[in-house]
C-alpha positions in Angstrom: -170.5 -74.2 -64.5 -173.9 -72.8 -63.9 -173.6 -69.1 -63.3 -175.8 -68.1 -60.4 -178.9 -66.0 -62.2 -181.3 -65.1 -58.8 -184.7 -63.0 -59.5 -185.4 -60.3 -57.1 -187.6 -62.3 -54.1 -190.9 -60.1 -55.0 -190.9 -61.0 -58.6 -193.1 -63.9 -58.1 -195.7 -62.1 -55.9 -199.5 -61.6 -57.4 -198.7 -63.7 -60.5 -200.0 -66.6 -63.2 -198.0 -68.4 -65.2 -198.7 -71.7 -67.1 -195.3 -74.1 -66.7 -194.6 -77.1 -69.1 -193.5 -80.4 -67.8 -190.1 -81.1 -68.3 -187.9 -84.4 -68.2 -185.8 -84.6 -65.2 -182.9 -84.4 -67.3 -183.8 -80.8 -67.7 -182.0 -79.8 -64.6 -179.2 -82.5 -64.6 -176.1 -80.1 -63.7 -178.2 -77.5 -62.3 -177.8 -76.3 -58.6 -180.9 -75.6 -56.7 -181.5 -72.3 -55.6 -184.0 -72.0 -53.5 -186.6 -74.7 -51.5 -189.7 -73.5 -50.2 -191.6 -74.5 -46.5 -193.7 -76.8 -48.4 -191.2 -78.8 -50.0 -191.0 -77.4 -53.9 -187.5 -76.9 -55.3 -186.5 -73.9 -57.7 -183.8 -73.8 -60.1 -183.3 -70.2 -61.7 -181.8 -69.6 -65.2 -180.6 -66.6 -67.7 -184.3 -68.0 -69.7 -186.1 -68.8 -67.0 -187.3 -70.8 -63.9 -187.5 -74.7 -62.9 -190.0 -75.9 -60.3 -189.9 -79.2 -59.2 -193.2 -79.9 -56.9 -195.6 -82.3 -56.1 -198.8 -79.6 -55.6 -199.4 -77.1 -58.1 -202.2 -74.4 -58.9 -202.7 -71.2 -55.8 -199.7 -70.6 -54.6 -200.4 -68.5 -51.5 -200.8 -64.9 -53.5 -200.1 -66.5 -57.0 -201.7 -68.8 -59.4 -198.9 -71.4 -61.1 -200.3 -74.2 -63.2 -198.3 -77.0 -65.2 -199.0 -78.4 -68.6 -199.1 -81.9 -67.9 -196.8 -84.0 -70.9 -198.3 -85.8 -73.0 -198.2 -89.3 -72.7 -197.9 -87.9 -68.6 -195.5 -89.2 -66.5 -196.3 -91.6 -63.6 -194.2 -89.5 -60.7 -196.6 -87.5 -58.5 -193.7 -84.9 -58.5 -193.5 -82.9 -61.8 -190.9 -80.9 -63.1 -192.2 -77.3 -64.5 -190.2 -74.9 -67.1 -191.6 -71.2 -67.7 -189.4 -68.5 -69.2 -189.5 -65.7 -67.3 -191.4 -63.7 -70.0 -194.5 -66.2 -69.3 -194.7 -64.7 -65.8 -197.9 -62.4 -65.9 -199.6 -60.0 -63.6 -202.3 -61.1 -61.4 -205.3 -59.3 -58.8 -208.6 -59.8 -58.6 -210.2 -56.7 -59.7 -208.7 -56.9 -63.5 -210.4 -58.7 -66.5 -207.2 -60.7 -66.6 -208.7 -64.3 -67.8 -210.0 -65.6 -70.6 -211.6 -69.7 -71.1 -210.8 -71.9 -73.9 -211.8 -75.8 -74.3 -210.7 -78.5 -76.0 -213.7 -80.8 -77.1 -211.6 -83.4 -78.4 -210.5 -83.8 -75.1 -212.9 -82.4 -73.1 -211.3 -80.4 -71.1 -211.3 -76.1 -70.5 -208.9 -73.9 -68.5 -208.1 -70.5 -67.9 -206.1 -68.7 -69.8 -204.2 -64.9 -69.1 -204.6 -62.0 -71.5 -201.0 -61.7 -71.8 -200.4 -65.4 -73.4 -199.7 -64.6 -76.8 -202.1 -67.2 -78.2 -205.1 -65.0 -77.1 -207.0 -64.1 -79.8 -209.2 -61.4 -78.4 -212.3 -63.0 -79.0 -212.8 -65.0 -75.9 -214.4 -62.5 -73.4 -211.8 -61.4 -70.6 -212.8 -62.1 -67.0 -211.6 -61.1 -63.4 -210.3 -64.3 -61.4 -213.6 -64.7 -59.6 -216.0 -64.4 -62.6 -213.8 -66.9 -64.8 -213.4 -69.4 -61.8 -217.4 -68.9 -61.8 -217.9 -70.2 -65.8 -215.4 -72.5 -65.5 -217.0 -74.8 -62.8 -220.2 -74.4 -65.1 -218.5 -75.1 -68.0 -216.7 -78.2 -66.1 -220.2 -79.1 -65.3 -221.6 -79.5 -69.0 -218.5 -81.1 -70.2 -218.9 -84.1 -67.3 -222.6 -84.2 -66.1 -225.7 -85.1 -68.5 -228.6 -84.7 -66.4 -228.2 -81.0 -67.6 -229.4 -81.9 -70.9 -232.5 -83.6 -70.1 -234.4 -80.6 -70.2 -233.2 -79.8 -74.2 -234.7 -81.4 -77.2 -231.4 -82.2 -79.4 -229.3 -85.2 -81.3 -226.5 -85.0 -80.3 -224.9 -84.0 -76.4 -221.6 -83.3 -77.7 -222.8 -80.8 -80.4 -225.3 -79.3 -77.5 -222.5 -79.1 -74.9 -220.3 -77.4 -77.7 -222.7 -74.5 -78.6 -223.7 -73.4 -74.7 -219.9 -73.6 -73.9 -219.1 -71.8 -77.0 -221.6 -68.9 -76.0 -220.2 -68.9 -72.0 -216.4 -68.4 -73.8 -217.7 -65.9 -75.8 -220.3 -63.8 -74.5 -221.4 -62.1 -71.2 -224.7 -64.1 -71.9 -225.2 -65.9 -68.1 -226.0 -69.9 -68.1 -229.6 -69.7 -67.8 -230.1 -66.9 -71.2 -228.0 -69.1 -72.8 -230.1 -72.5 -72.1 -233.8 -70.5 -73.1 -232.1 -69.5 -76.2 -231.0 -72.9 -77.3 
């Protein structure tokens, strides 16, 4: 029998937290504890916390994001685990954030300070200026017409080294491109 571990209401409030997709079997046994308004179901344990939702990201004063499985699974709805250690602080006037990428599969995301795979060398943003790099970032990773203007061989290796310097400088987009 599940014993009945509830978090104090206001522990969620102003927070990130990355959640991993779970199988549904994850919360076979477990009793729902909560449901909100817009339809996402919570199951709390001694570890941690169970969201099962079909919208993720802002979450009226918090920002919750799930690691998609991998092969992903087909149902719109997704299952989320995070331990209640992953929960972090969030506001917009601390350099909270950090960007990293993946270039094998082209993708970059947000990461907080407090996620013990930060390294320290990726420079630390507020909310606002890391949503700002990321959408350029996002850019070079899925546009080309960027690149007309560069003399180089390949795009990949060109795309690599201007996101590599907006991860890990304060240099803006435009120093960046007249250096390269």
């Amino acid at each position: 029998m599940q014993k009945n571990f509830k978090p104090h209401p206001n522990s969620f409030k102003n927070t990130f937290c990355a959640f991993n997709e779970v199988l549904p079997d994850a919360i076979q046994g477990l009793k729902k504890q909560f449901e909100s308004k817009a339809g996402s179901s919570y199951y709390y344990t001694e570890e941690g916390m169970y969201r099962v939702s079909n919208h993720w990201g802002r979450l009226a004063n918090s920002k919750w994001r799930l690691i998609a499985r991998d092969p992903e699974t087909e149902s719109k709805t997704k299952i989320g685990f995070a331990k209640w250690t992953e929960f972090y602080p969030d506001n917009a006037t601390d350099k909270l954030y950090y960007i990293e990428a993946d270039f094998e599969k082209n993708l970059a995301n947000y990461q907080h300070k407090n996620n013990p795979k930060y390294g320290g060398k990726a420079i630390l943003r507020t909310s606002t200026e890391t949503t700002k790099r990321l959408k350029q970032i996002r850019n070079l990773q899925q546009l080309t017409n960027w690149a007309k203007h560069f003399d180089y061989d390949d795009i990949d290796d060109l795309r690599k080294q201007i996101i590599n310097e907006l991860i890990f400088t304060e240099k803006t987009l435009e120093q960046i491109k007249r250096e390269v």
